[in-house]
C-alpha positions as CSV (number, residue, x, y, z in Angstrom):
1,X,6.2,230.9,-32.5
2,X,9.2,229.2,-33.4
3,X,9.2,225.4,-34.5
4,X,11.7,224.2,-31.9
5,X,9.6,226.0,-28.9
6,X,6.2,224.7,-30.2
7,X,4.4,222.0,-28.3
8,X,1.2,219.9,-30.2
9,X,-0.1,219.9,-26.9
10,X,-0.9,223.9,-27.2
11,X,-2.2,223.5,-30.6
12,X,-5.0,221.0,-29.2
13,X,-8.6,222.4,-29.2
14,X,-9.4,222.7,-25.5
15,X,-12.0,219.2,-25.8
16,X,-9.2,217.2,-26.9
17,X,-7.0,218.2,-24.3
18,X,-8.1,215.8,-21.9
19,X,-7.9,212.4,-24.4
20,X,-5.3,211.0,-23.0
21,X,-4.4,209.0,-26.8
22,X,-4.4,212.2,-28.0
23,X,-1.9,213.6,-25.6
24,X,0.6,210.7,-26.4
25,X,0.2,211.7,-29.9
26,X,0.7,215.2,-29.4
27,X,4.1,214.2,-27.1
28,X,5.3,211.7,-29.7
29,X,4.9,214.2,-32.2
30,X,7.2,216.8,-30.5
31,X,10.1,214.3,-29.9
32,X,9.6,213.8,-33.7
33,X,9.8,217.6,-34.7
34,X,12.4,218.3,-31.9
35,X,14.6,215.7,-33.7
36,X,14.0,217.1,-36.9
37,X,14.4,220.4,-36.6
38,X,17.8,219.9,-34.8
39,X,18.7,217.5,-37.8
40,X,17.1,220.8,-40.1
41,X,19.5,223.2,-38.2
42,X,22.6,221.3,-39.5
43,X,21.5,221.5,-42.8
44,X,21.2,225.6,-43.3
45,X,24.8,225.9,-44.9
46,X,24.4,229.2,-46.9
47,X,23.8,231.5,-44.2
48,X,27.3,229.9,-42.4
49,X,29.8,230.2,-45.3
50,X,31.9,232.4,-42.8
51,X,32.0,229.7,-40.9
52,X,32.7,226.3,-42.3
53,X,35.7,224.6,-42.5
54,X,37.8,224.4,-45.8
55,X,36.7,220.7,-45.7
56,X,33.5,221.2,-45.8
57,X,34.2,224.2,-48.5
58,X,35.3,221.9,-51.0
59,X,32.9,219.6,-50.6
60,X,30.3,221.8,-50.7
61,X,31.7,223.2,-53.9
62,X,31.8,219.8,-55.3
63,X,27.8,219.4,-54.4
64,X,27.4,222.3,-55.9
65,X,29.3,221.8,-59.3
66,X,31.3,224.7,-59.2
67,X,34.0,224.5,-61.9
68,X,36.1,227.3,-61.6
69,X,36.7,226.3,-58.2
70,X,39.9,225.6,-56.7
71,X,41.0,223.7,-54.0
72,X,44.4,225.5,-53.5
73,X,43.2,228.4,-53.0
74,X,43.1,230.3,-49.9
75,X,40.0,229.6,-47.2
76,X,38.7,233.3,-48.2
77,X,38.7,232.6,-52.0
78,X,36.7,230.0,-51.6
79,X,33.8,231.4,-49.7
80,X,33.6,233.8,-52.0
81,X,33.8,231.4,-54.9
82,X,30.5,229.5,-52.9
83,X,28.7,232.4,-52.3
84,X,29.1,233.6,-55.7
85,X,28.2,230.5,-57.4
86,X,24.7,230.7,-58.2
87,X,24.9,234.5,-60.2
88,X,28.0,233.2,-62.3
89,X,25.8,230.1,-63.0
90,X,23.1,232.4,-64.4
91,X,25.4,234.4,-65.9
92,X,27.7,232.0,-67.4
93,X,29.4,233.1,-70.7
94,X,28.7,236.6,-70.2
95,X,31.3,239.5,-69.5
96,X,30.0,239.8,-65.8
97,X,30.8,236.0,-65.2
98,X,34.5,236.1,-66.4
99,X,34.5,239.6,-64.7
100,X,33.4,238.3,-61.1
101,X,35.8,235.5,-61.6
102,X,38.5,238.1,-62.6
103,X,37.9,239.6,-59.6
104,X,37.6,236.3,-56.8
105,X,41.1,235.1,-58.0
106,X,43.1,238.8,-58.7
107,X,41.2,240.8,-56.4
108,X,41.6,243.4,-59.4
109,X,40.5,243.7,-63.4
110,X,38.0,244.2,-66.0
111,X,37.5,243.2,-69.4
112,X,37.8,245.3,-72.5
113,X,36.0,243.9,-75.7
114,X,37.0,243.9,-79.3
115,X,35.1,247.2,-79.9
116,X,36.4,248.9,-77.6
117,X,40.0,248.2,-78.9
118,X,39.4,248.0,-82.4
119,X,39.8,244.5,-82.0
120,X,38.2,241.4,-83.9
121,X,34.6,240.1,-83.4
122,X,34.6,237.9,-80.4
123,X,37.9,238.8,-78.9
124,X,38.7,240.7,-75.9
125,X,41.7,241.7,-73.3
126,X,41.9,241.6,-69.8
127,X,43.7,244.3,-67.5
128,X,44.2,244.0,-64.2
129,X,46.5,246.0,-62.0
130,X,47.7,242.9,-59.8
131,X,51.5,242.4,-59.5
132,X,51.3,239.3,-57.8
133,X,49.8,236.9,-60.5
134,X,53.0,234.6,-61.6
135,X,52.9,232.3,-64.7
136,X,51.4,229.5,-62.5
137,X,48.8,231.5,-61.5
138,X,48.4,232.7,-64.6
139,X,47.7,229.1,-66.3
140,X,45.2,228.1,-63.5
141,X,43.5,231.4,-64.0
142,X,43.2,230.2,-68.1
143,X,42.0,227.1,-67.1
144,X,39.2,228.8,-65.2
145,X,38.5,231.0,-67.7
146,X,37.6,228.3,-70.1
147,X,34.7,226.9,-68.3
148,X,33.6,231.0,-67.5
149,X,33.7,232.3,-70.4
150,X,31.6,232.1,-73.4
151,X,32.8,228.9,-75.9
152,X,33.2,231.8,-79.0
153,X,34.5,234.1,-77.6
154,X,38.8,234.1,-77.5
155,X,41.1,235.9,-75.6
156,X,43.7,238.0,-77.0
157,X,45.7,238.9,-73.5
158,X,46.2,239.6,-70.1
159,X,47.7,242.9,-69.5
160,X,49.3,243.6,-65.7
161,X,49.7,247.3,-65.5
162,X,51.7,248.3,-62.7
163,X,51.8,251.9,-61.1
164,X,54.1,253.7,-58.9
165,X,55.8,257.0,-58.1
166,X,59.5,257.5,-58.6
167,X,61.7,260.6,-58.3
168,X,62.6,261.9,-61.6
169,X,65.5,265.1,-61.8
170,X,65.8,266.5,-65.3
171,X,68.0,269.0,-66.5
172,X,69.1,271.0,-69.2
173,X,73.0,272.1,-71.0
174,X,73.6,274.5,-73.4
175,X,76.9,274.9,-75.4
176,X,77.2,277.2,-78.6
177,X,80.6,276.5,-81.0
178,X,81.3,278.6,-84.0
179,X,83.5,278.1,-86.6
180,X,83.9,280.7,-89.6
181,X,86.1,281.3,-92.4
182,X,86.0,284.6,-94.6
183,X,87.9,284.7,-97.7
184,X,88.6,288.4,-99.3
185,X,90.9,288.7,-102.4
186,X,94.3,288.0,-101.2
187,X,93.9,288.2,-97.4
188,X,92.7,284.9,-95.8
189,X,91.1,285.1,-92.0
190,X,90.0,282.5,-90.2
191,X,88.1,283.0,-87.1
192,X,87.4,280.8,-84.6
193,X,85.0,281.4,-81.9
194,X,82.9,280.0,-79.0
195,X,80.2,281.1,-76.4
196,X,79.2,279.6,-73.5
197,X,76.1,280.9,-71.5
């Protein structure tokens, strides 16, 4: 049974059925729930992300305190920021957090910590494979970062690395040149000489 289907009249014992101040209750009481369960429909926002306007978006991202949230962003960015929200928030200042972040705003890159790199305590590198992140993008990304990441923790780069396939032709010359000079007693020779293959 489904809350805007039900009727109080059908959830009346069969005596108090015929009470007819019981009956307007049980009516008044439906217009009530009807009214508020249409008012509760409006209210499920998480399971219609997909299908809010950007308006309500960054509103909704406001409500929620996102931080790393921006509002220049395009309309699919955003939903994922949203939907994303409350695992970064219990993650927050782990590699996961900057790592899910990494991955809303370049669609590509991971994290490689200071051990892994031989690197100082604390530090760590990011790599992501995304030719498309310009310097502006780049300093909103470092902005974000700062409210991800964990407050001890510093950054030592951002490495793009770019793939691709291009013809190479290689080839190889060889060219022998001899020079010799004999000297015997009187007589002097010179020879000169060269090879080619």
């Amino acid at each position: 049974m489904k809350l805007g289907d039900m009727t109080f009249r059908d959830l009346l014992p069969s005596f108090m059925r015929e009470d007819g101040a019981i009956l307007g209750l049980s009516f008044a009481t439906d217009a009530v729930v009807q009214k508020l369960h249409a008012f509760a429909r409006l209210l499920t926002t998480w399971d219609k992300i997909d299908e809010l306007p950007e308006g309500e978006l960054d509103r909704l991202a406001e409500e929620l305190h996102i931080t790393w949230y921006l509002k220049s962003e395009p309309i699919d960015v955003k939903r994922n920021l949203i939907k994303n929200s409350d695992q970064v928030y219990q993650k927050l200042g782990t590699k996961w957090a900057v790592e899910n972040v990494i991955h809303t705003y370049f669609g590509d890159g991971y994290i490689q910590e200071w051990f892994q790199y031989e690197g100082e305590p604390g530090h760590f590198r990011i790599f992501s494979a995304n030719p498309s992140i310009t310097d502006e993008r780049l300093m909103q990304f470092l902005e974000i970062l700062q409210k991800v990441k964990r407050g001890s923790s510093h950054l030592d780069g951002i490495f793009i690395t770019l793939t691709g396939r291009m013809q190479l032709h290689t080839g190889v010359g060889y060219h022998e040149v001899s020079f010799e000079t004999i000297r015997i007693g009187s007589n002097f020779k010179e020879k000169k000489g060269e090879q080619q293959p």
